[in-house]
N, C-alpha and C positions, 0 to 999 in steps of 0.2 A: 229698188232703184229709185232714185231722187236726183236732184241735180245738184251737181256740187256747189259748196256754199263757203262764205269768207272763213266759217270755225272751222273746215276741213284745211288748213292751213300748217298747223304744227301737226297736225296725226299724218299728214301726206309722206314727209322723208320718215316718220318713224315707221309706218308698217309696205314704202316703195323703195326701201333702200335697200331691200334683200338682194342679192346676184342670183336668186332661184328666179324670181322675177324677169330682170332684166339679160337673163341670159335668154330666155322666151321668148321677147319681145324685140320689134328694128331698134336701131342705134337710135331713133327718135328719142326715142324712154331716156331718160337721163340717168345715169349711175356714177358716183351714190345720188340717189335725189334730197337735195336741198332743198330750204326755206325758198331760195328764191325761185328755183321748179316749180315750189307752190303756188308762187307768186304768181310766175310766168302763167301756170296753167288756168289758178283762177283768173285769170284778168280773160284769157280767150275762151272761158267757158259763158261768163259774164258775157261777151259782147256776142255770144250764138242768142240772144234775145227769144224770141217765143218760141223757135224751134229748136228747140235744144237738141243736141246730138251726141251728149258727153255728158255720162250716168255716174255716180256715184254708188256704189255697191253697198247698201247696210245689210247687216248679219245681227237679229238679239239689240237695234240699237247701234252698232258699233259700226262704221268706214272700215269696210274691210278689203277692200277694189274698184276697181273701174273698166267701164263699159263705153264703147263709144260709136259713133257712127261716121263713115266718111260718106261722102257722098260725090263721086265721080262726075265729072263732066266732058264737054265736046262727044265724042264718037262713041262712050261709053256713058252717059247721061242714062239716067234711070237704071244707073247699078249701084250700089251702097257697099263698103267695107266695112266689115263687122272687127273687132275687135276688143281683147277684155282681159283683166289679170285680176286675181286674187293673192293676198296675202298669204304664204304659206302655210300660217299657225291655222288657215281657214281650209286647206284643199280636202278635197276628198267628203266634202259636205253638201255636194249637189248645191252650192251656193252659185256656182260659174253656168250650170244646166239651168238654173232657176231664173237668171239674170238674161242670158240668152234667149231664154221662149221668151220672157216680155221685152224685151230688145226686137226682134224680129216681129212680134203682133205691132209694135210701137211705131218700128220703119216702114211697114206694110200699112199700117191705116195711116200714117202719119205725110208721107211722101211718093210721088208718084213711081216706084220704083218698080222693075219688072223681073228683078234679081239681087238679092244677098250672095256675097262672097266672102271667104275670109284666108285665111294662111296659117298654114303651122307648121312650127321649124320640125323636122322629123324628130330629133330626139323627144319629144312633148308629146307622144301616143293621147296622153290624159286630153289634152286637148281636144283633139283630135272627138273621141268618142265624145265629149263633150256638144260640139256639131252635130256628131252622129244623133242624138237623143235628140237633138230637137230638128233633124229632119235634113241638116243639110249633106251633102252626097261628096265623096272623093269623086274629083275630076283628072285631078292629075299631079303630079310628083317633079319637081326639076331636082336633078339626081346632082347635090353635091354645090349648089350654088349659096349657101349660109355659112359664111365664116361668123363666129363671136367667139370671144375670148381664145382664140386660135385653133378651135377645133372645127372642121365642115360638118353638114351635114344640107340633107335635102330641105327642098321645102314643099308642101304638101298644099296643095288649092281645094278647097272643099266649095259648093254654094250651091245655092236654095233658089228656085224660083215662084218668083210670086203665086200663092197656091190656089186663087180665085179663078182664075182665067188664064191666058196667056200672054206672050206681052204688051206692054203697053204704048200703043199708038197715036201719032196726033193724028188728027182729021182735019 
């Protein structure tokens, strides 16, 4: 993991333009992703300044994904969204499990948070155990609320709580 950088600009639409990808992920993700996606995204990774919450995945050297952290506020303040996609020529490499434990050590020492969360569409099992491996728990299933590309399916709530203590409080 690293942070993404001005030369990840041309390799962004070549290895995010897949529909294996973007079928995975919310309407957010842009399909097909373009130059100016790239644009768009380096310019708001750039102004996350010393806190960075938006990973670059390398593999061998190579931009092969992304990883990223949301960070929730008002009533739900000190909980984080995890999210993350890999390249397809990449799955099945424990690249997404590898990126995920240091994702989660990263938002854990990094930010006061008292819970990781994240989502996955049901047809995406891989996913899925993916979370499983580094710990975080299926909580619960909304049956049938994921339209993309015209087909439904579930969407699956998996999430981690902070593993030092419990949560965290002001005084």
């Amino acid at each position: 993991m690293r942070p993404f950088a001005p030369g990840d600009r041309d390799t962004l639409p070549r290895i995010a333009s897949d529909e294996r990808i973007w079928r995975n992920l919310t309407d957010l993700f842009p399909h097909p992703y373009t130059l100016e996606d790239a644009d768009y995204w380096l310019g708001l990774c750039e102004k996350e300044g010393d806190q960075t919450r938006s990973f670059a995945i390398e593999f061998e050297g190579q931009l092969v994904g992304g990883i990223g952290l949301d960070l929730l506020e008002g009533e739900k303040a000190g909980v984080g969204n995890v999210g993350y996609w890999i390249t397809p020529d990449f799955w099945n490499r424990g690249i997404a499990t590898e990126a995920l434990r240091a994702m989660t050590r990263y938002a854990f020492r990094s930010f006061p948070l008292r819970r990781l969360q994240a989502n996955v569409f049901g047809w995406n099992p891989a996913s899925g155990r993916v979370l499983e491996k580094c710990g975080y728990r299926l909580e619960g299933r909304f049956r049938g609320v994921i339209v993309k590309g015209g087909d439904v399916t579930d969407e699956l709530w998996y999430g981690l709580e902070r593993p030092d203590h419990g949560p965290v409080t002001r005084t």
